[in-house]
C-alpha positions as CSV (number, residue, x, y, z in Angstrom):
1,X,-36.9,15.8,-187.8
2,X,-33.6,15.3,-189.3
3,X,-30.8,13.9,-187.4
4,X,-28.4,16.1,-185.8
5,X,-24.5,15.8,-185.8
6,X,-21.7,15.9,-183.2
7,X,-18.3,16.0,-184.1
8,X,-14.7,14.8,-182.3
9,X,-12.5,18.2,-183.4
10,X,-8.9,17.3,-184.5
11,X,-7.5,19.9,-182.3
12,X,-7.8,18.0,-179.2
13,X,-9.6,14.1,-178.7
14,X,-9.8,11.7,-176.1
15,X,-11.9,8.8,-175.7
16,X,-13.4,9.9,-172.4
17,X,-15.0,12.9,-174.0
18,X,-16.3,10.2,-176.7
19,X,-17.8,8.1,-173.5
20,X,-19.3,11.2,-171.9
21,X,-21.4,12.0,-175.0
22,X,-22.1,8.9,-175.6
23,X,-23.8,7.6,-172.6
24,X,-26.4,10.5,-173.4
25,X,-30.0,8.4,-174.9
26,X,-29.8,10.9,-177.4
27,X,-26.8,9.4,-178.9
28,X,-26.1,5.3,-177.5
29,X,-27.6,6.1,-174.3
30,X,-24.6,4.0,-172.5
31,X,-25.5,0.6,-173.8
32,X,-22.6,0.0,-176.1
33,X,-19.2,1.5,-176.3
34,X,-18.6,5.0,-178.6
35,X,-18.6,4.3,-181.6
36,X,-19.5,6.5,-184.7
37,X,-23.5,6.1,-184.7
38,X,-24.0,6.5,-188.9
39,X,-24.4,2.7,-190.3
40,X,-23.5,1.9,-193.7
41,X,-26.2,-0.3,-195.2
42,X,-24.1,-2.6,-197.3
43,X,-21.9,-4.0,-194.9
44,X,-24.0,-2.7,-191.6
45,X,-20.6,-1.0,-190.0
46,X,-19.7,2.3,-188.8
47,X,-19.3,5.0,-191.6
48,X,-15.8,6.4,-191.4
49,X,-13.6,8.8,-193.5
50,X,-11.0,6.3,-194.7
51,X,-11.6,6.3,-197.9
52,X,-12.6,9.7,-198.4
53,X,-8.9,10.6,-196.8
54,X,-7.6,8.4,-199.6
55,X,-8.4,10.9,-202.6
56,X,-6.2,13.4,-200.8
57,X,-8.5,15.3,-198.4
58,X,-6.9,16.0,-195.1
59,X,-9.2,16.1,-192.1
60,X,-6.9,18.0,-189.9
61,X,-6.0,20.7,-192.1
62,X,-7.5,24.2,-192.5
63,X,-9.5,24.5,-196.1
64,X,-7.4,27.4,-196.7
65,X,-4.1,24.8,-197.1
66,X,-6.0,22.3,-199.4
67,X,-6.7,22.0,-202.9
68,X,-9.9,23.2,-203.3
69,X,-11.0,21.2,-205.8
70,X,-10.3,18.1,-203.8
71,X,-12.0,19.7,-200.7
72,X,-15.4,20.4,-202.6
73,X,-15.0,16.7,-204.1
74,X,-14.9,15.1,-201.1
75,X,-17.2,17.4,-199.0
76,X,-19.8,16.3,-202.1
77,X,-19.3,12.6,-201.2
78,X,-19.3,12.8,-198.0
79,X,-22.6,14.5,-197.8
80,X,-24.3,12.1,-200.6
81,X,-23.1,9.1,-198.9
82,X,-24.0,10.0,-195.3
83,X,-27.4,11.1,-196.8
84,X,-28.0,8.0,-199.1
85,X,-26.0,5.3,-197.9
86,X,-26.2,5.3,-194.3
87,X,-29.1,4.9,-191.1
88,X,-29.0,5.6,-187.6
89,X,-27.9,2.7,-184.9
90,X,-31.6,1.5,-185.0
91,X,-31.7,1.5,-189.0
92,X,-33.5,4.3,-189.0
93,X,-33.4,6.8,-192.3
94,X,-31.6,9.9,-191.1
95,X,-33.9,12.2,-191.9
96,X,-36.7,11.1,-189.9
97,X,-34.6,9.7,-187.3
98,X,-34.1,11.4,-183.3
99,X,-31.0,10.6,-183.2
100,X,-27.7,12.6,-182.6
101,X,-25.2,11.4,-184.6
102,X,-22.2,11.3,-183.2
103,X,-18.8,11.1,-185.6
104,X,-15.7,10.0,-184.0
105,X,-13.2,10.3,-187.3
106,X,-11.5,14.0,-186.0
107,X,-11.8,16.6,-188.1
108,X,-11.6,20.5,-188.3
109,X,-14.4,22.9,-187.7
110,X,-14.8,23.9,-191.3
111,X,-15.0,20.0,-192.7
112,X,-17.2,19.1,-190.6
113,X,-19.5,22.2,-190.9
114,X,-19.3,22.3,-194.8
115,X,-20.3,18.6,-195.2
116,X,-22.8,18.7,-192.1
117,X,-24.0,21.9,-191.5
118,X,-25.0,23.3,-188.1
119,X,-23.3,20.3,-186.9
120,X,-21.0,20.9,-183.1
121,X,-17.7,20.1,-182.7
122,X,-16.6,19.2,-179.0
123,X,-12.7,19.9,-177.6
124,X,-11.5,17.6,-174.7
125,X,-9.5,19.2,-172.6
126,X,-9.1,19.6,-169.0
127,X,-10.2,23.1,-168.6
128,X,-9.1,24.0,-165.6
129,X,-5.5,21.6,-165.8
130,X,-4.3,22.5,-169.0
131,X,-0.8,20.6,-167.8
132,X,-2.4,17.3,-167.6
133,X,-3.4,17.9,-171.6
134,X,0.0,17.1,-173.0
135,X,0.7,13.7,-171.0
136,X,-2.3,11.9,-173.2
137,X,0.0,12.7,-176.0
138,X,3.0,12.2,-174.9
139,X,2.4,8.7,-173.7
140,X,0.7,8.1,-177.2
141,X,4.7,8.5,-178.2
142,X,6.3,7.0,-174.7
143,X,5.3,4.4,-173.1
144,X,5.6,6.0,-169.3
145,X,3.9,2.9,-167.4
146,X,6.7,2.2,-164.6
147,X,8.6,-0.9,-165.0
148,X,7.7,-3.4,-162.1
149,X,8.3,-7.2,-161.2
150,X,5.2,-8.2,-162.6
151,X,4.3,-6.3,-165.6
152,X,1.5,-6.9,-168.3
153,X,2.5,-10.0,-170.4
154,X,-0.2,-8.4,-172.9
155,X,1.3,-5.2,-172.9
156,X,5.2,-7.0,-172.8
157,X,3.9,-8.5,-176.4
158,X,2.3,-5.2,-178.2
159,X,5.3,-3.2,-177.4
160,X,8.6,-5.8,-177.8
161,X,7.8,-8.7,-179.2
162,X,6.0,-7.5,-181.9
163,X,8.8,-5.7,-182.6
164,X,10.9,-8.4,-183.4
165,X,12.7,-9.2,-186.8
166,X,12.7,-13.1,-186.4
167,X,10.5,-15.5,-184.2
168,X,13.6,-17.0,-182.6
169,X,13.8,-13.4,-181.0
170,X,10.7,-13.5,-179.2
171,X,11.2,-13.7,-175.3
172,X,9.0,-16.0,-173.5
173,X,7.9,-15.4,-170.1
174,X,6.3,-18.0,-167.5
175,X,3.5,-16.7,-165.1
176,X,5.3,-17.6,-162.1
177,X,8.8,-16.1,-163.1
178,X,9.5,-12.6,-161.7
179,X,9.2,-11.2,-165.0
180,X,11.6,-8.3,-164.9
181,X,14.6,-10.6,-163.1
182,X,14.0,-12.5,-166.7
183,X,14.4,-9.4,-168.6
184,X,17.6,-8.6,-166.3
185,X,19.5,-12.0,-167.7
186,X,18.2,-11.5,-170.6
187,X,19.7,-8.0,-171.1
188,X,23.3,-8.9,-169.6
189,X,23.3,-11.3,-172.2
190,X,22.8,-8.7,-174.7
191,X,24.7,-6.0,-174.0
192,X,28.6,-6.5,-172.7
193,X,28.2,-3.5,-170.9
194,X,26.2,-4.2,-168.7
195,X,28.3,-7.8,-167.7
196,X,28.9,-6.0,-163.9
197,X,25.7,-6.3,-163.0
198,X,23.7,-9.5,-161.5
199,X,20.1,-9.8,-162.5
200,X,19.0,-8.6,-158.7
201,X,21.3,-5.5,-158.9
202,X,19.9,-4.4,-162.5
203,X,16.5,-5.2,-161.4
204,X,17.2,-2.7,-158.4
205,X,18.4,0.0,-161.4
206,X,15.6,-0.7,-163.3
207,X,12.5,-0.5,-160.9
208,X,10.1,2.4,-161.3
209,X,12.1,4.0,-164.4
210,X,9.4,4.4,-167.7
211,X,8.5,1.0,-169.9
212,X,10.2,2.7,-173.1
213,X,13.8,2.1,-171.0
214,X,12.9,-1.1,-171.3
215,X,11.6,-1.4,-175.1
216,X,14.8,1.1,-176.0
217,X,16.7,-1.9,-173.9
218,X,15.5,-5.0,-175.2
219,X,14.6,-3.7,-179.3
220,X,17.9,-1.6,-179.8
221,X,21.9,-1.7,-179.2
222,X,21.8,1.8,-178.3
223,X,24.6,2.3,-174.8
224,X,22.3,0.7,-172.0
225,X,24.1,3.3,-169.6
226,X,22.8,6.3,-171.6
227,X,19.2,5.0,-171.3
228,X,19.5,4.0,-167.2
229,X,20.8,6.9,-166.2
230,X,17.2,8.6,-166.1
231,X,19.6,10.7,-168.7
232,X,15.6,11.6,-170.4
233,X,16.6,15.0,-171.8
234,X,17.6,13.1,-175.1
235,X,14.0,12.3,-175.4
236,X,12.5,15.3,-174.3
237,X,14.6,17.7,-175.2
238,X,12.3,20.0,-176.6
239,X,9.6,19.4,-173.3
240,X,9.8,23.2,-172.5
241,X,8.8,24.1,-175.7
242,X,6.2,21.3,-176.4
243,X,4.8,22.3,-173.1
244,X,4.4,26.1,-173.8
245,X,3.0,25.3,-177.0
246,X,0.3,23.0,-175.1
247,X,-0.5,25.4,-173.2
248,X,-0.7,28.5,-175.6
249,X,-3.1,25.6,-177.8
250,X,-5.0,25.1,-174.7
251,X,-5.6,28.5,-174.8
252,X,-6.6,29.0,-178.2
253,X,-9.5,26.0,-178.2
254,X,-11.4,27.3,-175.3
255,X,-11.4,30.9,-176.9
256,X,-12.8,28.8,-179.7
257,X,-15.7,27.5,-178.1
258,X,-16.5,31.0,-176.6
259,X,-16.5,32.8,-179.6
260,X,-18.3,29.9,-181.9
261,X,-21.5,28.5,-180.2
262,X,-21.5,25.4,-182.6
263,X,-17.8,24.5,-180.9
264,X,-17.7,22.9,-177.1
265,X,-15.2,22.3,-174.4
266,X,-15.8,19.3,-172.8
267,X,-14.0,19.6,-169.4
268,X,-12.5,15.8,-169.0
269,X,-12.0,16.6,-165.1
270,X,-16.2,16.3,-164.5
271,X,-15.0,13.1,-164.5
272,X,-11.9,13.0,-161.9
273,X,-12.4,16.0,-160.2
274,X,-14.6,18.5,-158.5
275,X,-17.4,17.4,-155.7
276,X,-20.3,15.1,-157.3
277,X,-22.8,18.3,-157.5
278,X,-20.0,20.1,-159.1
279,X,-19.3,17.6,-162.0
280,X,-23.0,17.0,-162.5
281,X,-23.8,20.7,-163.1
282,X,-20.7,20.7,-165.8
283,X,-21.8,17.4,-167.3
284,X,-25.7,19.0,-167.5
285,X,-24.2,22.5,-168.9
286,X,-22.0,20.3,-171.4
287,X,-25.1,18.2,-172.5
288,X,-27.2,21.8,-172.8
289,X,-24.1,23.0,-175.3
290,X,-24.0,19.9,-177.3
291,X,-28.3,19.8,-177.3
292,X,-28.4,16.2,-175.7
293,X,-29.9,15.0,-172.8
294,X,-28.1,14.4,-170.1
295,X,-27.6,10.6,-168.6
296,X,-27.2,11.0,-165.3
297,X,-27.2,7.5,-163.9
298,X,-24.5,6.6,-166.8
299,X,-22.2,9.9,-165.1
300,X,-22.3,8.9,-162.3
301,X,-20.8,5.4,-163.2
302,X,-18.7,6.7,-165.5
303,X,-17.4,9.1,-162.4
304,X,-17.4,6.1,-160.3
305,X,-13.7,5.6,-159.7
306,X,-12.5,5.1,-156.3
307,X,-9.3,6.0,-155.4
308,X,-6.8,5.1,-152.8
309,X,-5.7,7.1,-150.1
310,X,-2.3,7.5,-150.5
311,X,-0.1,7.1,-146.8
312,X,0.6,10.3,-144.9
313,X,-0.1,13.1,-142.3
314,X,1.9,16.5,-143.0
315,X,-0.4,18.3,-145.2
316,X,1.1,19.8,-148.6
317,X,1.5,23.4,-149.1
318,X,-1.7,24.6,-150.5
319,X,-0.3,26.5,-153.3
320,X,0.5,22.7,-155.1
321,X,-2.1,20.5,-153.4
322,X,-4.3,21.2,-156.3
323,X,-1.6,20.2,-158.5
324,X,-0.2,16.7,-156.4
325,X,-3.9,16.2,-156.3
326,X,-5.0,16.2,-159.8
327,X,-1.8,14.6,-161.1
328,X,-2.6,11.7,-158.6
329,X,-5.5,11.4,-159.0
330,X,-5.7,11.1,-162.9
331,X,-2.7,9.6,-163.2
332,X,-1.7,7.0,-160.3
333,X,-5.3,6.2,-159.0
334,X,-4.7,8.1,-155.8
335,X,-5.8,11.0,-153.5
336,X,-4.4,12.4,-150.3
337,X,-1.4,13.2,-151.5
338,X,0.6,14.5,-148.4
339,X,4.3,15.7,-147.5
340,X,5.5,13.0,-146.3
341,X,3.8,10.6,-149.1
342,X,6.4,7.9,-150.2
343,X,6.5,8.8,-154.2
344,X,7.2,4.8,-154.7
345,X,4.2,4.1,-153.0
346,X,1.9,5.5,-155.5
347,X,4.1,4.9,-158.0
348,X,5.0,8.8,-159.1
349,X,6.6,8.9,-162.4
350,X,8.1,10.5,-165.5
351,X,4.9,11.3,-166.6
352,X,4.0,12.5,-163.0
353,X,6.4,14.5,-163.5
354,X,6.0,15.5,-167.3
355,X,2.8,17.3,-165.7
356,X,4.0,18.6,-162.5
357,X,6.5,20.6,-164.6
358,X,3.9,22.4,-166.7
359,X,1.7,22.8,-163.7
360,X,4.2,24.6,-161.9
361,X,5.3,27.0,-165.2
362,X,1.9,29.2,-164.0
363,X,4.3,29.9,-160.8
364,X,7.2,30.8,-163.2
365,X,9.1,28.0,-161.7
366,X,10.6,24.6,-163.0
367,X,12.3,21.2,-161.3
368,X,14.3,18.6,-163.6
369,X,12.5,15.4,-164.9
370,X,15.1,13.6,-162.9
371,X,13.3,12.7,-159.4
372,X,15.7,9.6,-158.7
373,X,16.8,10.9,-155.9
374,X,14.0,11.7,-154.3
375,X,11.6,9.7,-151.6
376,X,9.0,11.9,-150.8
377,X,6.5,14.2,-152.0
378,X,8.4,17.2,-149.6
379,X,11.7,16.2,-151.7
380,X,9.9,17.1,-155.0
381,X,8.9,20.5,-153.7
382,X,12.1,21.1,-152.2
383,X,14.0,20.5,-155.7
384,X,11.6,23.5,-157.1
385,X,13.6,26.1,-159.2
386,X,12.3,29.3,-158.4
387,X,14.9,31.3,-159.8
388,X,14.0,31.3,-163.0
389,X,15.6,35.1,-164.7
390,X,13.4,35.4,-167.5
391,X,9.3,34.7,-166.9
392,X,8.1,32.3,-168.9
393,X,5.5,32.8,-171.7
């Protein structure tokens, strides 16, 4: 029988929804990582949209918005050359082959079911935490990773030196140096403003705020004060908007896959929440939707990541364990979140706090980004706003 197709929607990605199809034998069966399983012949690599994108199709945007003329154009090639010029993984032609074919270019509904049809999309999202949703994209923008002593040299390259005009720029760091005292001398050089601090006493101011301080720091002459201040309503401005839009999109995708069978939430907490029988039903349910078999020995690895428990004994409130837990959890690798749970110890941070904000809009209540001040979990619940005089939407 002809190959079937799944298809990453535009509306919301991720790459874990990607690894939880495709571990399924239907589709790589776990043996090699996502990838989108339609071979060109020529040049034996994965067939992608690129080119078609290039004649002015967008991929994203609804038919209705498009010149129609380019849309049937490139729905036309698109079909010929995933019918003629492509095979499965195993070099099978696709319409014998068993395969599912999974296609990781995003797209919208109606592309993807006008060049393939019958063909299900699948929505990431985490169904039942729509605030976690917007961190994945914020941090696509902001780097949120917490600035330590001894960050990620790789990670110090891709997002500074790269960024560099000249070579002479590039700042070199030794493995045994305490990398962020470096980046301290470094910075006093650079900006006069900062001449009262020692490299200890700017390291001290430093610790724990988000990595783009530091690339904002280092890449730009903008006033150092402005940026240290954990002064992040420059940047985020707009968060309370953003967030309610998030939420109202979250919304709006799993209506989708309620009232469209050939459209599928895939809930990315089977994989970080939820008791082991719990997130195998979801994954088997999910795999049912999609019409793939289920791997359940490749779930269970992919669910196999053990976390920490965080350092503590007075239980949080109830109404947001669910919420410390999650974020946590997802976010900082731990669980147990309690009370009296030092927030530096599991490294809490803007993004932490990014979430813990939307989570807590379902309460109609709000806290500032700004947690500097505080130590624990309890002094992040005690800094709740809950009197908010007009409900949020």
């Amino acid at each position: 029988m002809p190959a079937k197709y799944i298809v990453s929607n535009s509306i919301s990605y991720s790459t874990l929804a990607d690894n939880i199809i495709s571990i399924s034998p239907d589709v790589l069966g776990g043996n090699k990582e996502p990838q989108t399983t339609l071979i060109l012949v020529d040049d034996d690599k994965p067939y992608n949209l690129n080119l078609v994108e290039q004649t002015g199709l967008s991929l994203h945007t609804k038919k209705t918005k498009q010149d129609p003329n380019v849309w049937d154009s490139a729905v036309k090639r698109i079909k010929y050359e995933t019918q003629h010029c492509c095979v499965d993984i195993w070099g099978n032609d696709l319409k014998r082959s068993s395969m599912t074919v999974l296609i990781l270019d995003r797209m919208n509904f109606k592309l993807s079911n006008d060049c393939w049809p019958g063909s299900i999309n699948y929505l990431a999202t985490f169904e039942k935490n729509p605030y976690l949703d917007p961190i994945q994209d914020i941090n696509n923008i902001y780097n949120l990773t917490p600035i330590d002593d001894f960050f990620n040299l790789q990670m110090f390259d891709q997002t500074i030196n790269r960024k560099f005009d000249k070579a002479r720029d590039i700042i070199y760091l030794d493995d045994s140096d305490n990398h962020l005292v470096t980046l301290c001398e470094y910075l006093i050089a650079k900006h006069k403003k900062l001449n009262s601090f020692t490299p200890e006493t700017l390291r001290a101011k430093l610790l724990g705020q988000p990595w783009f301080v530091m690339e904002i720091l280092l890449l730009t002459d903008e006033n150092p004060w402005k940026v240290m201040e954990n002064n992040f309503s420059h940047v985020f401005q707009k968060l309370d908007e953003q967030l309610t839009i998030y939420k109202q999109k979250q919304k709006d995708k799993i209506k989708l896959s309620l009232d469209n069978p050939q459209i599928t939430i895939v809930d990315l907490g089977m994989l970080h929440f939820y008791s082991d029988e719990e997130a195998e039903s979801i994954y088997r349910d999910t795999c049912k939707k999609l019409d793939i078999k289920p791997n359940i020995k490749g779930f269970q690895q992919l669910r196999n990541n053990k976390k920490e428990n965080a350092v503590g004994i007075d239980p949080i409130d109830n109404k947001y364990k669910r919420h410390f837990e999650s974020i946590a959890n997802l976010l900082l690798g731990y669980q147990n979140i309690c009370n009296d749970t030092s927030l530096s110890s599991i490294g809490w941070h803007l993004g932490c706090q990014i979430a813990f904000k939307g989570a807590i809009a379902e309460y109609n209540e709000t806290i500032e980004l700004d947690f500097s001040k505080c130590e624990v979990v309890a002094d992040i619940l005690d800094s709740i706003n809950t009197d908010i005089k007009e409900p949020l939407k």
